[in-house]
C-alpha positions in Angstrom: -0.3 -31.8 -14.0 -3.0 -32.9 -11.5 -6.5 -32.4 -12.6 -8.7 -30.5 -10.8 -10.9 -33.2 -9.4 -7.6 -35.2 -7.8 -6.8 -31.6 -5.6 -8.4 -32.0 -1.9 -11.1 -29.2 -1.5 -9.8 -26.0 0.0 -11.6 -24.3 2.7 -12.7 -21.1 3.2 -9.9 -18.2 3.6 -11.0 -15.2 5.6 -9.5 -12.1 5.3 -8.1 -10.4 7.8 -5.6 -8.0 9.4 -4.1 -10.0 12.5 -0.7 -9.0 14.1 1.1 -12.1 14.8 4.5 -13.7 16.6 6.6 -16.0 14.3 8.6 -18.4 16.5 12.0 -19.8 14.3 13.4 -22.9 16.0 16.8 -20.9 16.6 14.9 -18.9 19.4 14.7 -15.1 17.8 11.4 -14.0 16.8 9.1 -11.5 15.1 6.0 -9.6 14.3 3.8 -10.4 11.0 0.5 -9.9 9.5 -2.1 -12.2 8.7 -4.0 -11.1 5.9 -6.0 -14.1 5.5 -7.0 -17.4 7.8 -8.3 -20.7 7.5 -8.7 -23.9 9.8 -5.4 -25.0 6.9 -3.3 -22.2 7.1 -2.8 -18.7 6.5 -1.1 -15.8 4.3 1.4 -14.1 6.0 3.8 -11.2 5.1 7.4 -11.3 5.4 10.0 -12.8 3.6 10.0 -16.9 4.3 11.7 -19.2 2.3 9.5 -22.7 0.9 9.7 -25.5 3.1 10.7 -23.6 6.3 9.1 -25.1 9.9 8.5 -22.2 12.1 5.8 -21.5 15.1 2.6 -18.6 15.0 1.8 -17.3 18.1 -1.6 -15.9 17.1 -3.9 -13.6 19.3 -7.2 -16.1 20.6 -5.5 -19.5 18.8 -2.6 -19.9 20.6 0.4 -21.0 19.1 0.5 -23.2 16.3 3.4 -24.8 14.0 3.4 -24.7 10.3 5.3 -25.1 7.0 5.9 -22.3 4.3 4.0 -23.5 1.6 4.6 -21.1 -1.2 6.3 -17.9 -0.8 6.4 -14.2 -3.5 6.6 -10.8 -3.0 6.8 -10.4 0.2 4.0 -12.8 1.2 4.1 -16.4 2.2 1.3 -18.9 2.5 1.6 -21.4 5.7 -0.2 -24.9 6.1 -0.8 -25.6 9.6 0.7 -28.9 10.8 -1.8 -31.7 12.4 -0.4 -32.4 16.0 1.3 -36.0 14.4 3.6 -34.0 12.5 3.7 -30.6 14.0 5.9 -33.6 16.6 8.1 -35.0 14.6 11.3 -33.8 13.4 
């Protein structure tokens, strides 16, 4: 196990309530909620499975590309991808 010192610093998570467009690269496409935001990532709700690529369209962003980070209950957690490797597949 890591210690805590070697784990980059997260930054701060704002909660929200945003409704929001997930994109999946076979074209079809739905509505979530953001329940919480950062300049990293997000929480969303749905069911996702780890690892999955997929787009946000998100109201005053724009549309971003992430990967399912962690995913429970009904919630997933999504870092966003820099522009380098939001690219390449």
């Amino acid at each position: 196990m890591k210690n805590e010192e070697d784990w980059p610093e997260r930054r701060h998570r704002h909660d929200v309530e945003i409704g929001a467009e997930v994109h999946y690269p076979d074209g079809h496409q739905r509505q979530v909620l953001i329940s919480n935001l950062s300049l990293d990532g997000c929480r969303i709700h749905g069911w996702f499975r780890i690892g999955e690529v997929l787009e946000l369209t998100i109201p005053k962003i724009g549309r971003v590309r992430g990967q399912v980070r962690w995913a429970l209950a009904g919630k997933a957690g999504i870092r966003f991808l820099p522009a380098t490797e939001a690219n390449a597949d």
